[in-house]
mmCIF file of the N, C-alpha and C atoms, coordinates in Angstrom:
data_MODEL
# 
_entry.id   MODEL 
# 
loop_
_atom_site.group_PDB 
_atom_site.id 
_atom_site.type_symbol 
_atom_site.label_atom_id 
_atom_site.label_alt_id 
_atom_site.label_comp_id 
_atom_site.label_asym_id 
_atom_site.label_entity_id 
_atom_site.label_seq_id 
_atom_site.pdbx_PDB_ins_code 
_atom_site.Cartn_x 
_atom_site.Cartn_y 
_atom_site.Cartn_z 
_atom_site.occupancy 
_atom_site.B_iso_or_equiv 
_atom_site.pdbx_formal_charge 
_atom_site.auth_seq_id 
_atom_site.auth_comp_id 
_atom_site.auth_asym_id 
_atom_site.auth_atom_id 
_atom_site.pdbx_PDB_model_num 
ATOM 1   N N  . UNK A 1 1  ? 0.829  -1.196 0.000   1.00 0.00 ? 1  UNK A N  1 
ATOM 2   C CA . UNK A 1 1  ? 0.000  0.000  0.000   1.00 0.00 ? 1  UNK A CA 1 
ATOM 3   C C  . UNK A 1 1  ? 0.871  1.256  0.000   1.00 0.00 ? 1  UNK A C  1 
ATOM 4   N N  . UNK A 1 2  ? 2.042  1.289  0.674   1.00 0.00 ? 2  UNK A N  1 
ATOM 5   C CA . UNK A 1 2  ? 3.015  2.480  0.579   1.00 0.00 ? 2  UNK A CA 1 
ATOM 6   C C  . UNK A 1 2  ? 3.541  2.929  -0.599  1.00 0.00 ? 2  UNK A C  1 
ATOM 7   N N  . UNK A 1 3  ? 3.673  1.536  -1.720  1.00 0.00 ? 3  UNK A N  1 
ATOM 8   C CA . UNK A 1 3  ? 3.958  1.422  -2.985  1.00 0.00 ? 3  UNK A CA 1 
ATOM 9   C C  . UNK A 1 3  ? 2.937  2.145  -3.385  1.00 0.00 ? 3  UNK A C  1 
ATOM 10  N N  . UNK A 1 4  ? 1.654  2.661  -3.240  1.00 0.00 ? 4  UNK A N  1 
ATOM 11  C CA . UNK A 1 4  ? 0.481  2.854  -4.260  1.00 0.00 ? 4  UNK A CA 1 
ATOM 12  C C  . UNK A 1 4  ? 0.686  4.378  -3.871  1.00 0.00 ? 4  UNK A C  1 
ATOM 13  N N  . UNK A 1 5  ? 0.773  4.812  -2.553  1.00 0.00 ? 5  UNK A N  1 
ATOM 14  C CA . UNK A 1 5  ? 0.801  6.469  -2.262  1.00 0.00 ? 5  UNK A CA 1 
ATOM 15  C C  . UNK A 1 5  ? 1.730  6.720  -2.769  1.00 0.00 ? 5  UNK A C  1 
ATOM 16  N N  . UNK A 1 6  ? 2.989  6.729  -2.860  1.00 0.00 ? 6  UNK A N  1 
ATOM 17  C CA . UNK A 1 6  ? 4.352  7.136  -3.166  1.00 0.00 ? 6  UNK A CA 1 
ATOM 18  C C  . UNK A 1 6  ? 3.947  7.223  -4.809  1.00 0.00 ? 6  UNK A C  1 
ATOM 19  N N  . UNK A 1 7  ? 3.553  6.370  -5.514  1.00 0.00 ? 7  UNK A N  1 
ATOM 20  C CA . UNK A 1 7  ? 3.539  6.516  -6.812  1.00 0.00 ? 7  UNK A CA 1 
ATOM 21  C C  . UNK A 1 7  ? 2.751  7.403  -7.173  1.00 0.00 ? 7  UNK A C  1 
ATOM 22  N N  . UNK A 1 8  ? 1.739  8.010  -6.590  1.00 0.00 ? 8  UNK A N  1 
ATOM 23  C CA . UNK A 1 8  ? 0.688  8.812  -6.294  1.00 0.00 ? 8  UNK A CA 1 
ATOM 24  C C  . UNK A 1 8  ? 1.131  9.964  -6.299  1.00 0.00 ? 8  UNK A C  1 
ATOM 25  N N  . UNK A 1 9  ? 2.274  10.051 -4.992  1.00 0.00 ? 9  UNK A N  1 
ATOM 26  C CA . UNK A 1 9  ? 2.637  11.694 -5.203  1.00 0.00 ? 9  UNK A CA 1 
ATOM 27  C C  . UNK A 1 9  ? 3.356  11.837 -6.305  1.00 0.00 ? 9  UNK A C  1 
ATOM 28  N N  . UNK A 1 10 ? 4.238  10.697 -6.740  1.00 0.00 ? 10 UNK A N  1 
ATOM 29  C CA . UNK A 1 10 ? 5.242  10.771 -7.957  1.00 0.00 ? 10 UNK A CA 1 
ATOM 30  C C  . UNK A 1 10 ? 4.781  12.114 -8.964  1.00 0.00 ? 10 UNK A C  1 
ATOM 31  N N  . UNK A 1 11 ? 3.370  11.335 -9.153  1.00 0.00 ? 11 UNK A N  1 
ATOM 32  C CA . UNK A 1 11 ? 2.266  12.146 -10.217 1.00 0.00 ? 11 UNK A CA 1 
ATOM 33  C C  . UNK A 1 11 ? 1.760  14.077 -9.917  1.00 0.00 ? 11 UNK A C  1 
ATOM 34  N N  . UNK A 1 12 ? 1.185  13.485 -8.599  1.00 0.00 ? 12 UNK A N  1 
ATOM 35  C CA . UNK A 1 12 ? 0.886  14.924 -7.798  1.00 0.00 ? 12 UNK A CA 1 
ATOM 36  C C  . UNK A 1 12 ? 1.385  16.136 -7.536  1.00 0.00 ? 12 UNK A C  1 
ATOM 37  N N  . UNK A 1 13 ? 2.677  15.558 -6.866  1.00 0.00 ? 13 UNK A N  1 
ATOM 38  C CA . UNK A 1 13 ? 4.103  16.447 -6.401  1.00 0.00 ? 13 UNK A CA 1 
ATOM 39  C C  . UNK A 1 13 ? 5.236  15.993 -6.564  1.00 0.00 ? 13 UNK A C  1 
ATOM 40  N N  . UNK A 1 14 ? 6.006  15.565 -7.193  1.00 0.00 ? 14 UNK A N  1 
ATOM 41  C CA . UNK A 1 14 ? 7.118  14.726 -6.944  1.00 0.00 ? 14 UNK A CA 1 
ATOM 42  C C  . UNK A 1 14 ? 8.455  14.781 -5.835  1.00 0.00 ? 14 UNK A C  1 
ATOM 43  N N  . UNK A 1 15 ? 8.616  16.176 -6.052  1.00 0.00 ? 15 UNK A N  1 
ATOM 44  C CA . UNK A 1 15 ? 9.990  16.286 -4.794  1.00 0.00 ? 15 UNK A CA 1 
ATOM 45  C C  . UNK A 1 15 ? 9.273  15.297 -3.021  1.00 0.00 ? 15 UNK A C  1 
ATOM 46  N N  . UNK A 1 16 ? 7.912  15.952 -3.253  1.00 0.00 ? 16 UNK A N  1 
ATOM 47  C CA . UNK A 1 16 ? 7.758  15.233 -1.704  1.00 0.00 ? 16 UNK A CA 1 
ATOM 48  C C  . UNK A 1 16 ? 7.991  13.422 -2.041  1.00 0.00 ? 16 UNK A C  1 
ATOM 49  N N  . UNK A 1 17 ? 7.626  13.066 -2.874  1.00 0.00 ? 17 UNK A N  1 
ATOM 50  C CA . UNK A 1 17 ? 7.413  11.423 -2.874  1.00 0.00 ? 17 UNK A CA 1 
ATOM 51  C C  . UNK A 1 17 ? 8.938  10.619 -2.610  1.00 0.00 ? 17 UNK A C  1 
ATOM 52  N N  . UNK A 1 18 ? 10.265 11.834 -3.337  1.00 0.00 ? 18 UNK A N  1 
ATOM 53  C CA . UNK A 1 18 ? 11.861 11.375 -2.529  1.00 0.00 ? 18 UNK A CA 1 
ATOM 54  C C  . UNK A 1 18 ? 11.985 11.945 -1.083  1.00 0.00 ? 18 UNK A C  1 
ATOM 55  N N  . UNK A 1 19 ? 10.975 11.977 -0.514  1.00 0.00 ? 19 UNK A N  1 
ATOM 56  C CA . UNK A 1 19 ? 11.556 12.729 0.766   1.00 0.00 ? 19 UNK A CA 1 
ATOM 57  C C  . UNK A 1 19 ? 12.429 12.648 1.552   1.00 0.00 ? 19 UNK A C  1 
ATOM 58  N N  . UNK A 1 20 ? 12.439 11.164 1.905   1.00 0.00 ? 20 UNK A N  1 
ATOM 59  C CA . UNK A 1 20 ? 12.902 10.442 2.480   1.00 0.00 ? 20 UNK A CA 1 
ATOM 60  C C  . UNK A 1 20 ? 14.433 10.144 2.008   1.00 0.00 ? 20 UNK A C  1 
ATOM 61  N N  . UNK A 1 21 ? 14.909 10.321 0.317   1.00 0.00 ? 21 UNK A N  1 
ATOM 62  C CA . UNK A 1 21 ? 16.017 9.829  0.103   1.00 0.00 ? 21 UNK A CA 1 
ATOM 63  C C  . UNK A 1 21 ? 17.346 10.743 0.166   1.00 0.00 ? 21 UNK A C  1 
ATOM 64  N N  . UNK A 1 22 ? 16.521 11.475 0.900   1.00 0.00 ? 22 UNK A N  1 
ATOM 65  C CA . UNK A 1 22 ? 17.817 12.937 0.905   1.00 0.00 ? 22 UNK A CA 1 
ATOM 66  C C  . UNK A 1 22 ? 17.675 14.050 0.471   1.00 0.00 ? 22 UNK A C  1 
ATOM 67  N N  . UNK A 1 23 ? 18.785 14.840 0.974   1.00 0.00 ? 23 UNK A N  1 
ATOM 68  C CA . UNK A 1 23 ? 18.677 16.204 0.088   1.00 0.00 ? 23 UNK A CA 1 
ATOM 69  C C  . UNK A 1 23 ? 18.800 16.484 -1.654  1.00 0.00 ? 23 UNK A C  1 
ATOM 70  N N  . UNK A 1 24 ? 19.827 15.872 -2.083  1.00 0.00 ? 24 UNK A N  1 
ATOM 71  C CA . UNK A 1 24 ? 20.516 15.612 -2.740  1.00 0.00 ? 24 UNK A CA 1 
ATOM 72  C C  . UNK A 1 24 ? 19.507 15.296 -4.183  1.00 0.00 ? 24 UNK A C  1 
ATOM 73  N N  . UNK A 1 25 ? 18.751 14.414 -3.590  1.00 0.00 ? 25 UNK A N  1 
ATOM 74  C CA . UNK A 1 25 ? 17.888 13.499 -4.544  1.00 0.00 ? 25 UNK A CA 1 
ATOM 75  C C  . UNK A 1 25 ? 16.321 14.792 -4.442  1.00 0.00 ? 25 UNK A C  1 
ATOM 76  N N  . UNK A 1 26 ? 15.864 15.769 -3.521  1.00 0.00 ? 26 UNK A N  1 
ATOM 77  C CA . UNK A 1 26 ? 14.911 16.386 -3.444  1.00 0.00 ? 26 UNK A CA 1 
ATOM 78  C C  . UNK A 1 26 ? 15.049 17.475 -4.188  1.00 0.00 ? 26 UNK A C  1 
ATOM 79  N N  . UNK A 1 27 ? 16.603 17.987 -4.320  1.00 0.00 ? 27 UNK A N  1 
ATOM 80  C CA . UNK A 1 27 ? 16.973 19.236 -5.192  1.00 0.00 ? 27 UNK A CA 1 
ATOM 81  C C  . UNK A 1 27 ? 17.157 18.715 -6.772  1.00 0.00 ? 27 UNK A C  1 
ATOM 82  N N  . UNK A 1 28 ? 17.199 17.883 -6.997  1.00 0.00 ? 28 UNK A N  1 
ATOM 83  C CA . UNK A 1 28 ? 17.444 17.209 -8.245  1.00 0.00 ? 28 UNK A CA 1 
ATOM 84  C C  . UNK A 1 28 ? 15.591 17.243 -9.012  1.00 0.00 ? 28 UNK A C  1 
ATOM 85  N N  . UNK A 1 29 ? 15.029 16.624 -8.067  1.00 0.00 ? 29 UNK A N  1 
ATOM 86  C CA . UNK A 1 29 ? 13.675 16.116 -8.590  1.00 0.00 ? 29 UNK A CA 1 
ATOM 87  C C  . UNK A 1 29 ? 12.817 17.410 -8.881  1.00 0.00 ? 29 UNK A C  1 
ATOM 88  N N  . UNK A 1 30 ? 13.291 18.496 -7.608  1.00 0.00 ? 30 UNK A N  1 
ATOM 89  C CA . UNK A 1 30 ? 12.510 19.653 -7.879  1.00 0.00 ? 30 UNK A CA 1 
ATOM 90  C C  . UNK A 1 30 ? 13.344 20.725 -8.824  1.00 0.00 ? 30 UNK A C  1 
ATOM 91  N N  . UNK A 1 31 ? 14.104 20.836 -9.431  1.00 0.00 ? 31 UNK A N  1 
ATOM 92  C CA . UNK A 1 31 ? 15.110 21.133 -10.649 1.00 0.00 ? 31 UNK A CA 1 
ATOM 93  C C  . UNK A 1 31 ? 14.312 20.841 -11.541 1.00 0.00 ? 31 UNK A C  1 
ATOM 94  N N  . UNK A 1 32 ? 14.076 19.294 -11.996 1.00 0.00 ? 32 UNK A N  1 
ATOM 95  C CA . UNK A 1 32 ? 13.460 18.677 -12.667 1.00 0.00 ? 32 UNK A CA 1 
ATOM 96  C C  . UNK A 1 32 ? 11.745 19.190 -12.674 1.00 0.00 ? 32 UNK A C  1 
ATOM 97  N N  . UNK A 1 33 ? 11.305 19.087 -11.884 1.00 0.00 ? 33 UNK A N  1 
ATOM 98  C CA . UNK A 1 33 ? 9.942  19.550 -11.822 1.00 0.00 ? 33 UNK A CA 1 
ATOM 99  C C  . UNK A 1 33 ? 9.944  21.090 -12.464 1.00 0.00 ? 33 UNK A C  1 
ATOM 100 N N  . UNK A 1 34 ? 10.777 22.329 -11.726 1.00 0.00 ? 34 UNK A N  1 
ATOM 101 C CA . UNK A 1 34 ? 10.501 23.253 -12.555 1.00 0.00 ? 34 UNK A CA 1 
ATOM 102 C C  . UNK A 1 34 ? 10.802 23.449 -14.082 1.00 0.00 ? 34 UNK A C  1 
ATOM 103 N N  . UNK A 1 35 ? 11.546 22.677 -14.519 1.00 0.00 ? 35 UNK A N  1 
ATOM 104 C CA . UNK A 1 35 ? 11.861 22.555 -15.792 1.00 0.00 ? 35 UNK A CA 1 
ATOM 105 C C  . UNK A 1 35 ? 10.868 22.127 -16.650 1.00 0.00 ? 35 UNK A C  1 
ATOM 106 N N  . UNK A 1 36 ? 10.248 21.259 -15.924 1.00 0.00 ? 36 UNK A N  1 
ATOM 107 C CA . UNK A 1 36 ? 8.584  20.549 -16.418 1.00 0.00 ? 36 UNK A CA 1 
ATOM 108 C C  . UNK A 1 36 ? 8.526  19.664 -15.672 1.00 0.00 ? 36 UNK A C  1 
ATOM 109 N N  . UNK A 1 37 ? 6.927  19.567 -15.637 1.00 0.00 ? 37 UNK A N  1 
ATOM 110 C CA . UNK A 1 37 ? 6.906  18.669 -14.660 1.00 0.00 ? 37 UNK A CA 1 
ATOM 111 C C  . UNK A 1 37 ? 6.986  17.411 -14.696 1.00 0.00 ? 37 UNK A C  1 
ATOM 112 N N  . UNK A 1 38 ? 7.096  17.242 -16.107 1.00 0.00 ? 38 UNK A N  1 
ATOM 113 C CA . UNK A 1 38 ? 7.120  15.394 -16.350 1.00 0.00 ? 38 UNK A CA 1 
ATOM 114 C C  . UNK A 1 38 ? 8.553  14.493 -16.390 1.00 0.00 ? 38 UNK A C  1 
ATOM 115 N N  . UNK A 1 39 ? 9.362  15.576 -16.611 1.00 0.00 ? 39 UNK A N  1 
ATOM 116 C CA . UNK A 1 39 ? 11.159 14.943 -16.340 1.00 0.00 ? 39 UNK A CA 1 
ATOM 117 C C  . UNK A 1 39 ? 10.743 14.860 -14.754 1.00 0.00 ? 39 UNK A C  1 
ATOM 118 N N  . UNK A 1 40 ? 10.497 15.564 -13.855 1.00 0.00 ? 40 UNK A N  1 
ATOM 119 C CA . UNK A 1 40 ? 10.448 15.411 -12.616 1.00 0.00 ? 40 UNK A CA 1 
ATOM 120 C C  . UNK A 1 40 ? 9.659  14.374 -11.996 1.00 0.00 ? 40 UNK A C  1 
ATOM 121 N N  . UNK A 1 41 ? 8.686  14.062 -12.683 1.00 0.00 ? 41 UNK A N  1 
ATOM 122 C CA . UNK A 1 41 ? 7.800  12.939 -11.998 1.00 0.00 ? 41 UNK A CA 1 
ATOM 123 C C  . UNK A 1 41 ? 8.730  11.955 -12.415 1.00 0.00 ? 41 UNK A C  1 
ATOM 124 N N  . UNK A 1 42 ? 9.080  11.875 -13.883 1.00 0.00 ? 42 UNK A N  1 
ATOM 125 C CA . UNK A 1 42 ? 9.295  10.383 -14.837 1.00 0.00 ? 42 UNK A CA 1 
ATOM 126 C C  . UNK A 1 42 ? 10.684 9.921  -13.005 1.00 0.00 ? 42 UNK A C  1 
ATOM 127 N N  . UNK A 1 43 ? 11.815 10.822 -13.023 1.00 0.00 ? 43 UNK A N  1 
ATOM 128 C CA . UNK A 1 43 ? 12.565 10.634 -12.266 1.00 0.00 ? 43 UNK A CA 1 
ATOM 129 C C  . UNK A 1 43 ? 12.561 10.453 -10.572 1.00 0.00 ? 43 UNK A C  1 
ATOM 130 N N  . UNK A 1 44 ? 11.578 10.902 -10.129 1.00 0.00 ? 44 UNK A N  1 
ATOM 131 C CA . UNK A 1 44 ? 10.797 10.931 -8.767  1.00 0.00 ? 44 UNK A CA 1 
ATOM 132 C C  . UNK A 1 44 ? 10.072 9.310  -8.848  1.00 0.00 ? 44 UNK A C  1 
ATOM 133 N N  . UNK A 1 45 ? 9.426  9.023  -9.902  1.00 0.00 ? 45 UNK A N  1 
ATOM 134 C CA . UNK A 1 45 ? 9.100  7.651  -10.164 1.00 0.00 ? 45 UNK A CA 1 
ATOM 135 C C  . UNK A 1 45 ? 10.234 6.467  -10.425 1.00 0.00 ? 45 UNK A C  1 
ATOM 136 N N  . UNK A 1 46 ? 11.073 6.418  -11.220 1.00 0.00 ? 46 UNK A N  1 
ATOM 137 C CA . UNK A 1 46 ? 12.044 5.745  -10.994 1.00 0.00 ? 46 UNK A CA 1 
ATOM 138 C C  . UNK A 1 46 ? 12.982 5.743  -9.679  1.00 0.00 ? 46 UNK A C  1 
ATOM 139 N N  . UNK A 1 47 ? 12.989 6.774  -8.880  1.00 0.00 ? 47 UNK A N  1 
ATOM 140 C CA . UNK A 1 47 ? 13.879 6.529  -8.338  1.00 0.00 ? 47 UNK A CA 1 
ATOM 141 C C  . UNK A 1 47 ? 12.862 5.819  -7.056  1.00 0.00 ? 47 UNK A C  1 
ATOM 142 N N  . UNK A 1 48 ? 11.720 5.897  -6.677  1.00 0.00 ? 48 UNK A N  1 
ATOM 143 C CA . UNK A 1 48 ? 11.244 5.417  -5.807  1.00 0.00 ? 48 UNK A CA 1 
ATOM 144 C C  . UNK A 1 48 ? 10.321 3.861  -6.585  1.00 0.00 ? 48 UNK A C  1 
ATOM 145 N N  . UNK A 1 49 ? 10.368 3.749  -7.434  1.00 0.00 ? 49 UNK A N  1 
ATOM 146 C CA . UNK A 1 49 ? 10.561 1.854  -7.878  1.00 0.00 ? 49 UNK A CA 1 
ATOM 147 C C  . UNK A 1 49 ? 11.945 1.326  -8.052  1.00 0.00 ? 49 UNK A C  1 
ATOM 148 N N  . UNK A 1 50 ? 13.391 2.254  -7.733  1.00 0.00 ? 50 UNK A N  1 
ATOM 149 C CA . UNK A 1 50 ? 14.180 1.595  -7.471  1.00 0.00 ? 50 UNK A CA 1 
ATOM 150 C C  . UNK A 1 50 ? 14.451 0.949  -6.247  1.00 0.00 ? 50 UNK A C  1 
ATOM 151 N N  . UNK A 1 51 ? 14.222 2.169  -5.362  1.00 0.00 ? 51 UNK A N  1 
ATOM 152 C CA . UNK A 1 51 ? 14.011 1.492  -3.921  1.00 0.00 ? 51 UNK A CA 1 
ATOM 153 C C  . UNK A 1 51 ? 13.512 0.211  -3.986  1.00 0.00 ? 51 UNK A C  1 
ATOM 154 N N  . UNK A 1 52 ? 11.872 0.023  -4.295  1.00 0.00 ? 52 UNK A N  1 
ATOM 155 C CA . UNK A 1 52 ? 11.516 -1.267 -3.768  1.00 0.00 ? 52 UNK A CA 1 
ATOM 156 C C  . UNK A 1 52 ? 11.801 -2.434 -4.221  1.00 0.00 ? 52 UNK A C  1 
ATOM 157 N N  . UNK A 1 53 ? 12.737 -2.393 -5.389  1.00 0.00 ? 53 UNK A N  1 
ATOM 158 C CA . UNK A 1 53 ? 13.726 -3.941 -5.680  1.00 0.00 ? 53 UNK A CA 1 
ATOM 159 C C  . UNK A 1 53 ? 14.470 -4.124 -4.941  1.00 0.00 ? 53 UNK A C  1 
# 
């Protein structure tokens, strides 16, 4: 079920859905987001279905 929210915000908001993976990874995603928002999700999404392998 954590899998289903997280992918959720991926879509919604993305910087919040790496929250958890650092700074590093939150300034990246939201970079990405203002640039558009779909490099930012696409990457906010991969990086949190990398986690769960």
């Amino acid at each position: 079920m954590n899998i289903i929210i997280r992918l959720i915000l991926c879509w919604i908001f993305p910087p919040l859905a790496v929250f958890d993976k650092g700074c590093g990874a939150i300034a990246m995603v939201f970079i990405l987001t203002l640039l558009g928002w779909l490099p930012g999700a696409i990457v906010a999404m991969l990086m949190c279905l990398a986690d769960k392998k």
